[in-house]
C-alpha positions in Angstrom: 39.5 24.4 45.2 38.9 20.6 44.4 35.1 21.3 44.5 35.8 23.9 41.7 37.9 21.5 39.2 35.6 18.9 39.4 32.8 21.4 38.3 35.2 22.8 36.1 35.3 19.2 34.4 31.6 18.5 34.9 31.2 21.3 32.5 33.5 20.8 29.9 32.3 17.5 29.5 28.5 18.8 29.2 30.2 20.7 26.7 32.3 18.5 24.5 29.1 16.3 24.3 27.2 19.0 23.0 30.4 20.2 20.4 30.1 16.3 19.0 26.8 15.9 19.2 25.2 14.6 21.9 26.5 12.1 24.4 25.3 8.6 24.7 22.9 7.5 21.5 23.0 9.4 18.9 20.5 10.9 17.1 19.0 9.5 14.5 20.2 10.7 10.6 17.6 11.8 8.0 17.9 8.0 6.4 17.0 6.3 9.6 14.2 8.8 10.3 13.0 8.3 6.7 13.4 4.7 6.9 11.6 4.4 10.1 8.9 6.5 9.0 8.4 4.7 5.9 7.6 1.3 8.0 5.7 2.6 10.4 3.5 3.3 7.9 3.8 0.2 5.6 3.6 -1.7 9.0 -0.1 0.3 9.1 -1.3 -1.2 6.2 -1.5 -4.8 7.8 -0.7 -6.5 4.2 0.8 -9.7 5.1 -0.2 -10.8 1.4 0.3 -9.3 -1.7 2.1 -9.3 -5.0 4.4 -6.0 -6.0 7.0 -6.0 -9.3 10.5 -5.6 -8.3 13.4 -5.2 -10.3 16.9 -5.3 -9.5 20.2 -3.4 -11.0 23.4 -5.1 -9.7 25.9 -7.4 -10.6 24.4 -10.4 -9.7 22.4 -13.5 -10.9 21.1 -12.5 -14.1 17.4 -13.7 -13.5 17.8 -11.1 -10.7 17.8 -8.8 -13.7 14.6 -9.0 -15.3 11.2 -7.3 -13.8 9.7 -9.8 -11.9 5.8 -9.7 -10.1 6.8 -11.4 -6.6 3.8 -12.4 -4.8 4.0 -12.7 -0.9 1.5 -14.9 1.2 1.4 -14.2 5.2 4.7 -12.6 4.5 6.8 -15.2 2.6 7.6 -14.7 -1.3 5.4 -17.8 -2.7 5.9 -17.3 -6.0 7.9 -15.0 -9.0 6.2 -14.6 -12.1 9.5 -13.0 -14.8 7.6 -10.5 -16.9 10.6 -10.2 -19.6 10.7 -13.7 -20.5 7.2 -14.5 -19.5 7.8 -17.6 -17.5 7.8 -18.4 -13.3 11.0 -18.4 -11.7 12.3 -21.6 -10.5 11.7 -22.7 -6.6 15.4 -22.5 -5.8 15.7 -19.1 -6.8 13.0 -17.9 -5.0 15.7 -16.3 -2.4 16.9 -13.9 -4.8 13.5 -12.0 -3.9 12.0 -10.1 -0.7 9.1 -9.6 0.8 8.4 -5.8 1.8 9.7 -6.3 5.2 12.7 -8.0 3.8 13.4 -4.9 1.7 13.3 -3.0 4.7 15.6 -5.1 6.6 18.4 -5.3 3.6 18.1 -1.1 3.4 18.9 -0.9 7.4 21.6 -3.6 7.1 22.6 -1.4 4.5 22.7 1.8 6.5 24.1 0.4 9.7 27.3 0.1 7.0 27.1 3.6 6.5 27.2 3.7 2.7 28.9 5.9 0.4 25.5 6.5 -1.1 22.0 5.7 0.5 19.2 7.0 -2.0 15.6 5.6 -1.1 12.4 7.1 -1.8 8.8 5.4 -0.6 5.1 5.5 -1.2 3.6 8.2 0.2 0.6 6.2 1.4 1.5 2.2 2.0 5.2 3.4 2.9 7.4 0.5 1.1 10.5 1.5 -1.0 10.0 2.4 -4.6 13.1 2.9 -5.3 17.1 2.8 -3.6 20.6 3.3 -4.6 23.2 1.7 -2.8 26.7 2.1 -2.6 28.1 0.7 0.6 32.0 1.6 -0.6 33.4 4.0 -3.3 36.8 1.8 -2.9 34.9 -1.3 -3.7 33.9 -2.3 -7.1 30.5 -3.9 -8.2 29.0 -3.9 -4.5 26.6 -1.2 -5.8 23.1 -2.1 -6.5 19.6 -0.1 -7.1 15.8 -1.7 -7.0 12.7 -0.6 -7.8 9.7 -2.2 -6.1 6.1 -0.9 -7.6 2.6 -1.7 -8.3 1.9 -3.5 -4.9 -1.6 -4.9 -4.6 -3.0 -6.1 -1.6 -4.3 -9.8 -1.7 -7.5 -10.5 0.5 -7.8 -14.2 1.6 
């Protein structure tokens, strides 16, 4: 009889792991697939330089604000050129701006959260994000933010 509960258990625990999805890690969500595929791909490319324009939505520093053409050398932002007011950012603001792999960290950072709304989409060939909307909490005002991130150009030493 004791042989027979324990089996009994053994199989409605297989079972309630299968009911809730799995046991041990779960799978991953369409975001983290999408993310993941995206830079795999971008990580293909090999560009460790390169200048892209990138323009944030938030409430935040307002230089933030303005389109700007970041250029990235051996993957560090060197420099931000402000195409609205047609002048370089200053040095010390440099850390409002990412390099492509620093988008991608700040978008899983962001999903690990799981946010009230996670909208990205890439490019279809080099893989970086064109575009996100984030809201990490409905309850929470002005945490929201969107980018867009476009016109990337490779930079060959």
């Amino acid at each position: 009889m004791k042989t027979e509960s324990i089996r009994h258990l053994v199989v409605m625990t297989a079972l309630a792991c299968l009911a809730v999805g799995g046991c041990g890690d779960d799978p991953l969500g369409p975001e983290e697939e999408a993310l993941d595929s995206a830079r795999a791909r971008w990580e293909g490319t090999g560009f460790r330089s390169y200048t892209y324009k990138y323009r944030m939505s938030c409430f935040c520093h307002p230089q933030v604000l303005e389109t700007a053409l970041v250029s990235v050398s051996e993957d560090q932002v060197t420099g931000v050129y402000l195409v609205d007011s047609a002048r370089p950012a200053s040095p010390e603001t440099l850390d409002f701006y990412y390099t492509i792999d620093g988008l991608f960290d700040q978008l899983a950072t962001d999903l690990e959260q799981e946010p009230a709304q996670f909208e990205v989409t890439y490019d279809e060939e080099a893989g970086y994000p064109t575009s996100a909307i984030i809201d990490i909490s409905e309850q929470i005002a002005d945490e929201e933010y969107s980018f867009t991130a476009s016109d990337l150009v490779a930079v060959v030493p």
